[in-house]
N, C-alpha and C positions, 0 to 999 in steps of 0.2 A: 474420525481422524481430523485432526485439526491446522491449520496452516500457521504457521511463525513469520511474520512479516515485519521487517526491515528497510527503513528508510537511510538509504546509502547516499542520495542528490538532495541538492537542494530545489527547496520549491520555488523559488524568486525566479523572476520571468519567465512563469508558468503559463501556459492556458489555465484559464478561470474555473473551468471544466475537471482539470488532473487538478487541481491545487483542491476542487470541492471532495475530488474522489479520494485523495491523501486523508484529507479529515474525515472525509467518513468513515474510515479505516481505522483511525483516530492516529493517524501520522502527522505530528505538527512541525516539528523540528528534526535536522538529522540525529538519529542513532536511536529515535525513537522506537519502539518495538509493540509489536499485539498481536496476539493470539486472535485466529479470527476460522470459523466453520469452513471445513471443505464443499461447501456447495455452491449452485452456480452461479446465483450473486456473486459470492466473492470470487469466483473468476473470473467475472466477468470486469471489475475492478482491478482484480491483481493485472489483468494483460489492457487494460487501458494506462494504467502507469508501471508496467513493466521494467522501463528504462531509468525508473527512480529507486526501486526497491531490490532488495534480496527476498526472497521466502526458503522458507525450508519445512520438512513437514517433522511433525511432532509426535 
């Protein structure tokens, strides 16, 4: 199963930290979108920047 992630805030005066974890998601701008693996790297990413994203499962 795979997660559907969605960047709904903007990243601008971010911690340096959430702004690295967007991109590594490969979230740069909003409306952006990536399929990315259900395992627990990427939870652990999807709930450090929770408050920027939507996910939905695919």
């Amino acid at each position: 199963m795979a997660k559907e992630i969605k960047l709904v805030k903007s990243l601008i005066g971010r911690k340096k930290d959430q702004i690295a974890t967007a991109h590594s998601l490969g979230l740069r701008k909003i409306g952006d979108t990536t399929s990315q693996p259900d395992n627990p790297q990427t939870m652990g990413k999807i709930n450090k920047i929770s408050h920027l994203i939507e996910v939905t499962e695919e």
